[in-house]
N, C-alpha and C positions, 0 to 999 in steps of 0.2 A: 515705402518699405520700413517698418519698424523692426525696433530691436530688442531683445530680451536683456532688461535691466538685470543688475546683483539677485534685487528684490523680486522681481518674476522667478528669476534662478531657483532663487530659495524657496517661492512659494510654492514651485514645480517638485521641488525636493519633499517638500509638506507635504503633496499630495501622494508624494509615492513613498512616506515612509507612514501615510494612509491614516490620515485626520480628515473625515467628512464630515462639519459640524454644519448640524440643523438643531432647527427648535421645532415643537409643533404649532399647526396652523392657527392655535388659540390657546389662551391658557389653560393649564390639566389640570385640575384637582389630585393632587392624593387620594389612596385609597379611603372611603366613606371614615372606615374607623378611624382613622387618624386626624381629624379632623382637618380645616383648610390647613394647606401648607403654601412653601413655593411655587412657580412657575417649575414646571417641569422644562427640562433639556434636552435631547439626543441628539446622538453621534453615530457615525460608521468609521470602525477600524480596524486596523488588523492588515496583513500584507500579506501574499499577493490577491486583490481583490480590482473590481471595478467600481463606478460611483455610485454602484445601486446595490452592492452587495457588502458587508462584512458583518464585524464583534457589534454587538449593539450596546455603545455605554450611554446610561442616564445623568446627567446632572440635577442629586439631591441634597437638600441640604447644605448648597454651597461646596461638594466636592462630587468628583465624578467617579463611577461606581457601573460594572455590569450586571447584568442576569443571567442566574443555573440555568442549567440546560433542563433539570430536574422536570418531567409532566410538558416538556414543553410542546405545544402544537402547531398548525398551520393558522390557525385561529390567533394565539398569542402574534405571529409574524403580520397576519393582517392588521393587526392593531399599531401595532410599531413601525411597519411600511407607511400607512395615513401617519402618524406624529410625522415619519421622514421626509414626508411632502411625496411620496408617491401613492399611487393610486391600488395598489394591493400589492399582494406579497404571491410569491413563484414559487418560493420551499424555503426550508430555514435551516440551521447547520450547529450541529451539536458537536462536545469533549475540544472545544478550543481553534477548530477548522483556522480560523484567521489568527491564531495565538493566542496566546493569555494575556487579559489585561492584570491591568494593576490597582491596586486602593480597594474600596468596599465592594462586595456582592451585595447589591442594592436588592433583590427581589428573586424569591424563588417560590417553587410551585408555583408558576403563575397559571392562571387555569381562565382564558376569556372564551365567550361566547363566536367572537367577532366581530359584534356589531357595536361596542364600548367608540366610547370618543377619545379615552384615555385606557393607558397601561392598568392607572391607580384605580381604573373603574371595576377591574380585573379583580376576582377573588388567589390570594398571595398569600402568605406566610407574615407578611408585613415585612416595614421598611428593616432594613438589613441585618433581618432575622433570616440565618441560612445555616446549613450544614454543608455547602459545596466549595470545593476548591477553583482557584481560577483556569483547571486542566478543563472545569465544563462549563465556562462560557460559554456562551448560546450567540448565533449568530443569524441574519435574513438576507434571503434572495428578492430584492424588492424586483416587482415587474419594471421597465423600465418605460417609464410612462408619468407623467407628473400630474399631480393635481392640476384643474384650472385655476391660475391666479394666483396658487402659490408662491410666495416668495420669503426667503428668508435671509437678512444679512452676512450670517455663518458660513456662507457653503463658499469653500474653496470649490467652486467649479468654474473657470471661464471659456468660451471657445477659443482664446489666445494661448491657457498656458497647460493644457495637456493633451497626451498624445497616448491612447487606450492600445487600437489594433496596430497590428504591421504584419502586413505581407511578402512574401516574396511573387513577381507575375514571371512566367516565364516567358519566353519572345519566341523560343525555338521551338515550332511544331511538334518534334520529338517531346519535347518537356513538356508540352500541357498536360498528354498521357500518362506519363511516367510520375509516381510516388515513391522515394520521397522528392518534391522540387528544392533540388541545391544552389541553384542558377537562375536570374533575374534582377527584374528591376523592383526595386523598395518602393513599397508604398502605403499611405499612412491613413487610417479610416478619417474623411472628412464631410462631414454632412449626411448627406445620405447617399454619396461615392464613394470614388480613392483617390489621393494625390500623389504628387509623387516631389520628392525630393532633390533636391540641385546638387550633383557633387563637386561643387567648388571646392574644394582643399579636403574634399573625401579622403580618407586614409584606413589602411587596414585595420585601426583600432576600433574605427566606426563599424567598418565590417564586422570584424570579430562580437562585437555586441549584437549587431543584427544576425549572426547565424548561430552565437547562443539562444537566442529567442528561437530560433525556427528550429532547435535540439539538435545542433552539429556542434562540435567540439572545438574543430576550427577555419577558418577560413584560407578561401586561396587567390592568387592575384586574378583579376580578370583583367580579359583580352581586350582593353577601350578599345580601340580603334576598329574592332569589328563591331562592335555598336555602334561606336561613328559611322561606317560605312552602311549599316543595316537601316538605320532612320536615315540617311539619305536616301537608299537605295527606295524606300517607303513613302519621301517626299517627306517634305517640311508643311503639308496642308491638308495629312490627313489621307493621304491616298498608299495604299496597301499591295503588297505582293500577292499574286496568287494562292489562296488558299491552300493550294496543294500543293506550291515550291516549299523546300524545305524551313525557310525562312519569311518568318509575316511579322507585321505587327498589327493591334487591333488597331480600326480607324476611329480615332477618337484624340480628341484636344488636351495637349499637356495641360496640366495643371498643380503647378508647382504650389507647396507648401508648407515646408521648412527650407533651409538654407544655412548656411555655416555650423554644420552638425561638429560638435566636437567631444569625443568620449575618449574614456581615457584606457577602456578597452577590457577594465574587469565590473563594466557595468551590467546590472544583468535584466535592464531593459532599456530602450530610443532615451523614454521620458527623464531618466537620469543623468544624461548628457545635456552639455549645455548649446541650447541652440537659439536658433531666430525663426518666427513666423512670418511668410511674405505677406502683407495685408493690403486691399483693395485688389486693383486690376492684376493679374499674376500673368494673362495671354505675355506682355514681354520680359516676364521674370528670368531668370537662369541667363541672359544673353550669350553668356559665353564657356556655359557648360551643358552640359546633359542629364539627365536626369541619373543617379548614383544605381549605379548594379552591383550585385553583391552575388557569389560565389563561394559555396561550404564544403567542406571536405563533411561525409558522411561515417560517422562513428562504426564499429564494424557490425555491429545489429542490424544495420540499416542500408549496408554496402552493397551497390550491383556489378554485375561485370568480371571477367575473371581479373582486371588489375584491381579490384578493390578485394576480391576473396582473396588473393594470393596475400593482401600487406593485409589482411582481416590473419591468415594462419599467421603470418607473422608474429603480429601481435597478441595469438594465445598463445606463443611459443613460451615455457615458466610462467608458472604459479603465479597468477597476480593477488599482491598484497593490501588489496582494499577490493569490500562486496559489500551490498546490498542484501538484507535482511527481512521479512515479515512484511514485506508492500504486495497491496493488491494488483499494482500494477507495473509496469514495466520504468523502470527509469525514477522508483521509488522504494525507500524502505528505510532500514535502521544500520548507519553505517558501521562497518566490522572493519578490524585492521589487524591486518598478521604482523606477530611481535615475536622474535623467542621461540618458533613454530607453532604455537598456539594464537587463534582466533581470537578477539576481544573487542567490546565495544569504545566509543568515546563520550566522555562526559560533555554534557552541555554546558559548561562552565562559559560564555561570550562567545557561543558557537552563531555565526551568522550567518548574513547568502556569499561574502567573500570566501570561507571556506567551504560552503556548500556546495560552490557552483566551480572550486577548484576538484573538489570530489565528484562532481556530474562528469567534469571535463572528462578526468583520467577514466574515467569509466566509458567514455565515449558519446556522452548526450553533450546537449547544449548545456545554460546555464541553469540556474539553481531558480525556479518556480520558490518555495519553501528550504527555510533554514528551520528543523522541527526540532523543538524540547520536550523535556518530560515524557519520554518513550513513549511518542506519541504514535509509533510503530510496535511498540510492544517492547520487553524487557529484555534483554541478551543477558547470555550468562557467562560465567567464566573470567577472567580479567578484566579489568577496565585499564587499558594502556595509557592513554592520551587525556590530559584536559587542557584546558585554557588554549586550545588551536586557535592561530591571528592570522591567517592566511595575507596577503596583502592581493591576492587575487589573479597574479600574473604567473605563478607556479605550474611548473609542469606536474608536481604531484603532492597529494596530503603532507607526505615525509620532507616536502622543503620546506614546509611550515614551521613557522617555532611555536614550542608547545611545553608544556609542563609534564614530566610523568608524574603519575598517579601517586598519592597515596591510600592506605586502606580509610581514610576517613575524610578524604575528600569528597568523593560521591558515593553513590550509591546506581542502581542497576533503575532505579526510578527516576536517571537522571541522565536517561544513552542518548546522545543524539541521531537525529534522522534527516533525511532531505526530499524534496521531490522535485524533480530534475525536468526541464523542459524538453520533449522528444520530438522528434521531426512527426507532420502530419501523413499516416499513412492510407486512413483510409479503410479501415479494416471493420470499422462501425458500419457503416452499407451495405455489408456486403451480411450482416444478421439482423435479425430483430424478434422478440416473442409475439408470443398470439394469444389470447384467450384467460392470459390471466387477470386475478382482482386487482395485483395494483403494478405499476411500474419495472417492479423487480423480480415479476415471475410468469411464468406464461410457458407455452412451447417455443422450441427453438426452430427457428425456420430459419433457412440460407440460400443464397442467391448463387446458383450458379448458372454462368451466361449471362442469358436473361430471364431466366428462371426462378420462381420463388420454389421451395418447396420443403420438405420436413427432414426430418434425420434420423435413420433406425435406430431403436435403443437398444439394441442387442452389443454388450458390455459396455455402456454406457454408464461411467462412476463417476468418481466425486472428483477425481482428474479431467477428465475430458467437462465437467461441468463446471470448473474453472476455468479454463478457458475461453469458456463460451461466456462468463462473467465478464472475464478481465476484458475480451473484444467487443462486448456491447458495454464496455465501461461501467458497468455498477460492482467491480470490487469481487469481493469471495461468494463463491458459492458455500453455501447454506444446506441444497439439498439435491442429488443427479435424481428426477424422473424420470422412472420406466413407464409410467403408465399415467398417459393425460385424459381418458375419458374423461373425465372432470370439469375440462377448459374446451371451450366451445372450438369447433374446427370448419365452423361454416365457408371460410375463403379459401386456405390452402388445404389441400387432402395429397396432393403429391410426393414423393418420396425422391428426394433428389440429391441424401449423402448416406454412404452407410460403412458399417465398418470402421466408424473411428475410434483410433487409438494415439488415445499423447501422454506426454512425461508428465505435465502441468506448465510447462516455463513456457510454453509456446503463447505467441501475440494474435495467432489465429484460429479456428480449425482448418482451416486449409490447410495449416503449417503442420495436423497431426497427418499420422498414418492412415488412410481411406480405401476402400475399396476402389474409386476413380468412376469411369463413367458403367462399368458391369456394376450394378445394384446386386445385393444377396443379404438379402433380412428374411428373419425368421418367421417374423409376426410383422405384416405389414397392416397400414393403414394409420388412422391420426390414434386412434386409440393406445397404440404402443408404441407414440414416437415418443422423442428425447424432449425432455424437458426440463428447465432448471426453478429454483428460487434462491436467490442472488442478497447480497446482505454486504454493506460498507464495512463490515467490522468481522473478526472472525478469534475463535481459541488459539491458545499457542500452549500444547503440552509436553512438558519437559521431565524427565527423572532428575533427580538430585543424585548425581554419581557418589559423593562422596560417604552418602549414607549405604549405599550398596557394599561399599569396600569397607566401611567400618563393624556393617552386622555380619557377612558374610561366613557362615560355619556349617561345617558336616552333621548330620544327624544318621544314626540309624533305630530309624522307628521300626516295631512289630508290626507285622502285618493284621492282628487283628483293630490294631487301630484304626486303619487305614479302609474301611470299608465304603465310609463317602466320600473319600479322596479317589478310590477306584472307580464311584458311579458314578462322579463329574468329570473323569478320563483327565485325572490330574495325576497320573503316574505312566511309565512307558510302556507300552506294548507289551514288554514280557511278564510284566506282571501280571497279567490273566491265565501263566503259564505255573505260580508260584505256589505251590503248598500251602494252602490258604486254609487258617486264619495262622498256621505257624510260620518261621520267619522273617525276614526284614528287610525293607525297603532301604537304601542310602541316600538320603534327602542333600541338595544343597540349599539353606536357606537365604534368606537375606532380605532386607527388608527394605521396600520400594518407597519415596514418598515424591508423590507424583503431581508437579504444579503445573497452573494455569498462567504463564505470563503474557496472553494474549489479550485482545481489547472486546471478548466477549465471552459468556459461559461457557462451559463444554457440556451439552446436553446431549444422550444417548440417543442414536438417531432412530430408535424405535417407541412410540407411544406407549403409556403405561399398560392403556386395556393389552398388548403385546408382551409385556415381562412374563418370564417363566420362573413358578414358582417351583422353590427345590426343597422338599421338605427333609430331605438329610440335616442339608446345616441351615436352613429354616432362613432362605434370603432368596431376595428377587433375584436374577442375573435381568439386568435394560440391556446388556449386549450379549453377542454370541462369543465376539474374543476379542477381550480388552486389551492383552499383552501378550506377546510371545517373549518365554525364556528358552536361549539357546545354548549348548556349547559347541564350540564350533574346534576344528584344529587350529593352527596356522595361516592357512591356506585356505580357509574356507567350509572345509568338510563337515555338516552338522555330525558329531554322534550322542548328543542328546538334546531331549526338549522337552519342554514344558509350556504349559498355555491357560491363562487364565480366564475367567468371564468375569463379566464386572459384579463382585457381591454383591456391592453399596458401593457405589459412584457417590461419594457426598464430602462434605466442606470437614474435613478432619482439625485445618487451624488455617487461619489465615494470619496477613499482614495485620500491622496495626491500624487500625481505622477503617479494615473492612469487615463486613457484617458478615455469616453465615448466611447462606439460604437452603441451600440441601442439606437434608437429614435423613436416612432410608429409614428409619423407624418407624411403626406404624404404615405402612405401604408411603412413605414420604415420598416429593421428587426427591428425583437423581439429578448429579453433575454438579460440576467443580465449578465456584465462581470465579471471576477474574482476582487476583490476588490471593486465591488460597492453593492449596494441595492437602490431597486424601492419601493417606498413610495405611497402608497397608505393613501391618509389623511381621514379621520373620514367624511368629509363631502361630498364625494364622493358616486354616490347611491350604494346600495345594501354594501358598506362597515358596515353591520349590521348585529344581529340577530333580527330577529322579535321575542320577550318575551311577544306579547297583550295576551297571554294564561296561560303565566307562572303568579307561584301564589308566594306570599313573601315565603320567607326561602333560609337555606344557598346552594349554591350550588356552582359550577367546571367551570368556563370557558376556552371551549378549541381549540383551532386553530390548524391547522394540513395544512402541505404545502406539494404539490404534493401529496396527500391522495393515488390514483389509483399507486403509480409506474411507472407515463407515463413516464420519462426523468431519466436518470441513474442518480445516486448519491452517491459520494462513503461512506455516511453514510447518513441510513435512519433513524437511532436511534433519532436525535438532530431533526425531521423534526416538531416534535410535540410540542405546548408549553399549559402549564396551569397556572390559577389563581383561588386560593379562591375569592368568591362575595359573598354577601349580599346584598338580594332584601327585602324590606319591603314593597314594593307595592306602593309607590312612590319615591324611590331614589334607588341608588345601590352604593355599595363599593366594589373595585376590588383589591385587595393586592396578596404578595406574588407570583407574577408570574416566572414561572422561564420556560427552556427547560425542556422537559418530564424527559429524562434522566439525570441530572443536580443535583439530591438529594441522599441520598443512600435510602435504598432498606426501611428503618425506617421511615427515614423524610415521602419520600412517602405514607407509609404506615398510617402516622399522619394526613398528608393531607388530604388522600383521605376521612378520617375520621375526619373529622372537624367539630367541635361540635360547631363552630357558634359564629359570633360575637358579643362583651358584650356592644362593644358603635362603636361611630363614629370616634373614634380614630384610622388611619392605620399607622401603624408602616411600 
């Protein structure tokens, strides 16, 4: 039996704070132009990853250095898997997946054929001539398969000192069925089985690690001695209970390997604890324990039973003061923390997985997969409350952390941090799959019910229910809800077997939306009108800038003969088709919208260009039917006026610094707003108004709503709404307090909406 020295310790540590150093199989030349150089180097890094996947850093030049994600392909990844000693590449992984490295951006635009022996054989931009930030690091999914013969001094890999999967097996018949499994015995990928663990001086600390990994929050004590009693009752030689009594184990030979596990319990994987490997014979290892069983308390997402619903209401009894933002998936996003009743982000200032996986906690997953920088979830807006959070990892919540507040020139909204949380396995990927499309991420949606494959009527079938059916076959946001797949081949499945679904968006299943059940009723049946998605990693995130609303905000009373293409594009109320035309006047509220992108992709008008309608009043394409809705509402809710825009020009009005313009509507230009810009529409612009000639003085709601319909994916629709209290007196109006819908907590709001009215002309 050997033991894990200091020095193993650490090099275990190495491996999980994710240094995979290789060279390639022979010396590389540099790119032809630059004449001979060095031996080329590579590396895989980056956290959390396995030994075949991560950042790809190059050592040139004597310093180490990665690659833009800029042009990158599956072809660039083949080239770089062969340098890493493995035998080809599986996919590759762009904007910093494994984090950002550090030092040079060695190579960009790399552009290979494949079939290169080197990187440098590759047409580049040359040695570290780049315009990318380390946010688009490029990163490979090598196949996991090695060359013949490969070998290389470098590679932290030994079969003695790490430890990849962990599972949990259940024993209790009930359990094998049931997802999520909270209960079982630990066991660790070994060879090409499992082994399993000896709980000599096992303790809850150990546990608590192990059921962060499996996405439970916390753990709870198990019952030894009915495990003692169970492998006796199974025998000591492999012989088994009746299959069909409640309790079995499988018939198969322990095979113990690790032993004296010790974690100190804010680990947030096995391999970070310090432990011992049993080596050679193991048949008499563990002598005088048993194999370690571990036991999860289920977060309340994920809770069965009425005693776990009952402590689940519990637990949303008040406002909780930390959420999840902008993730495609469940148990991921951009963390927000209520301060002051208002929502705000946290700075990345030495944000890590000790406070990330204290924020999974409180939220109810396991621990912390990803500690994310550099809003790598998208940008939040509003206050930035918190930086320099130290968690020490044991915290029942973000707020026992100590942390720095903010000042205005600490961060910036380019600097929120985010996390992705480890979630218990449910299973919910089996149960869908597409069909028929060109590549991976699109197809029709077929679902399994029973034993049954079959299709899904698209009758109201949007861009909500096509989220979810992203988010459960795990490829992120949807991009596009299909009505209509004649397109995509339907030669296997032609059956009809969900219809009528209707969800929120936050749902982990379709199962989980609203359905018709086993009565079927579609409109249009057959594969030609079934549902269908195309699904995309990345998505928009469009926001108004509230404070620009409350600052333009003024009455107009225009004549009516002005107003003639403002009537043909139905940008004034109803009663105006009633109005002594071309004498008299309209009473406009104006104000002017400037409406940004802080997501991690374009916002493109979900209609094609041959489809714009040209409007030759005021001589501009509309790419959509209705871009905005402006409302006033009372207090309560009541609309009595609106207004509704179509998109003039969808195009890049200014951006951040150091990002480029792409849309221009000039000349039939594309449309849509790039990531880091906003298109400004100014106040004096027509139809930038509500018509209010009906509305009578008192207080009431002004409220803007972007992409109202659902036409163009987003990966948060929460932030799309904004309001402001106003005061009309029947010739002026005051517009204060504007903010994002979701931006207040649940009270503020509630104040709001109940706004008993202003006492002067004073706006705070």
């Amino acid at each position: 039996m050997g033991s894990c020295s200091p020095r193993a310790r650490q090099e275990l540590l190495v491996l999980l704070s994710v240094w995979l150093w290789v060279g390639s199989t022979q010396p590389t030349p540099p790119a032809p132009t630059h004449g001979p150089g060095p031996q080329l180097k590579f590396r895989l890094a980056g956290y959390p990853r396995k030994h075949n996947e991560g950042r790809v850093e190059v050592f040139y030049n004597d310093e180490w250095g990665t690659i833009c994600d800029d042009d990158f392909t599956l072809a660039n990844a083949h080239v770089l898997c062969r340098h890493l000693g493995f035998v080809a590449a599986t996919g590759w992984a762009h904007s910093a997946k494994y984090g950002k490295g550090v030092g040079r951006i060695w190579l960009d635009n790399v552009n290979c054929a494949g079939g290169e022996k080197s990187i440098g054989d590759c047409k580049h931009r040359g040695w570290g001539n780049s315009d990318c930030s380390h946010e688009e690091d490029a990163g490979v999914i090598c196949k996991d398969e090695r060359i013949p013969g490969f070998k290389d001094s470098n590679i932290i890999e030994s079969e003695q000192s790490h430890v990849e999967e962990v599972r949990l097996r259940p024993v209790v018949a009930g359990g094998r069925r049931q997802l999520p499994v909270t209960e079982g015995i630990v066991e660790v990928r070994y060879k090409d089985g499992w082994a399993q663990i000896c709980d000599e001086g096992w303790n809850s600390q150990n546990s608590r690690v192990i059921c962060g990994m499996m996405g439970f929050p916390a753990e709870k004590k198990v019952n030894r001695n009915f495990y003692k009693r169970l492998r006796r009752a199974a025998g000591m030689k492999g012989r088994s209970l009746r299959p069909g009594s409640r309790l079995f184990t499988e018939r198969q030979q322990l095979n113990y390997r690790l032993h004296s596990v010790s974690c100190a319990g804010t680990e947030v994987h096995l391999s970070m604890c310090a432990f011992e490997f049993y080596q050679g014979n193991t048949s008499a290892a563990c002598g005088a324990g048993m194999p370690a069983v571990v036991s999860c308390v289920p977060g309340p997402l994920f809770a069965t039973g009425s005693a776990h619903k009952k402590k689940q209401r519990q637990q949303q009894q008040g406002q909780p003061r930390i959420r999840l933002k902008g993730g495609a998936k469940v148990g991921e996003g951009r963390v927000e923390v209520l301060k002051s009743s208002e929502w705000g982000t946290i700075c990345d200032d030495r944000w890590n997985l000790l406070s990330a996986s204290v924020v999974c906690r409180e939220l109810g997953f396991g621990s912390a997969k990803e500690a994310l920088t550099g809003a790598r979830m998208g940008q939040g807006t509003g206050p930035i409350h918190l930086n320099e959070v130290q968690c020490l990892g044991t915290e029942k919540s973000l707020w026992s952390c100590p942390f720095k507040n903010i000042t205005q020139e600490d961060c910036k909204h380019t600097e929120d941090a985010a996390i992705r949380c480890n979630i218990p396995y449910m299973g919910y990927e089996t149960l869908i799959r597409l069909a028929g499309g060109r590549t991976a991420f699109e197809g029709r949606v077929e679902v399994k019910r029973g034993s049954k494959w079959g299709t899904v009527c698209s009758d109201g079938w949007t861009t909500k229910e096509a989220m979810v059916a992203c988010r459960q076959l795990g490829l992120g946001y949807s991009l596009h809800a299909v009505t209509e797949t004649w397109y995509w081949d339907a030669s296997n499945v032609t059956e009809m077997v969900l219809s009528g679904v209707k969800c929120a968006g936050h749902e982990m299943a379709l199962s989980h939306c609203r359905h018709h059940g086993p009565r079927l009723s579609c409109r249009n049946t057959g594969t030609r009108f079934a549902a269908g998605v195309i699904c995309s990693e990345t998505a928009s995130d469009l926001l108004l800038h509230a404070p620009l609303v409350q600052e333009t905000a003024y009455i107009e009373d225009r004549p009516l003969h002005m107003l003639y293409c403002a009537a043909e594009e139905n940008c004034l109320s109803s009663s105006a088709r009633l109005a002594n035309w071309p004498y008299g006047h309209r009473r406009l509220l104006r104000f002017s919208s400037q409406i940004h992108n802080n997501g991690r992709a374009d916002f493109r008008p979900k209609a094609g260009r041959h489809s714009w309608v040209w409007h030759e009043c005021h001589r501009h394409y509309h790419s959509m039917d209705i871009f905005t809705h402006y409302d006033i509402l009372t207090p309560n809710g009541t609309k009595v006026a609106e207004g509704h825009k179509a998109s003039f020009c969808l195009e890049d009005t200014e951006c951040e610094e150091d990002v480029a313009k792409r849309y221009e509507c000039a000349n039939f230009g594309e449309q849509g707003i790039t990531v880091g810009c906003w298109d400004l529409y100014r106040h004096d612009i027509d139809c930038q108004w509500i018509d209010i000639t009906d509305v009578k003085p008192g207080n009431y709601i002004l409220q803007v709503v972007i992409n109202p319909n659902f036409e163009v994916a987003e990966s948060d629709f929460t932030n799309n709404a904004m309001k402001c209290n106003c005061k009309y007196d029947g010739h002026r109006i005051w517009v204060h307090s504007c903010h994002i819908g979701d931006a207040l907590s649940e009270e503020a709001n509630k104040r709001f909406e109940q706004y008993p009215g202003q006492l002067n002309n004073q706006i705070s």
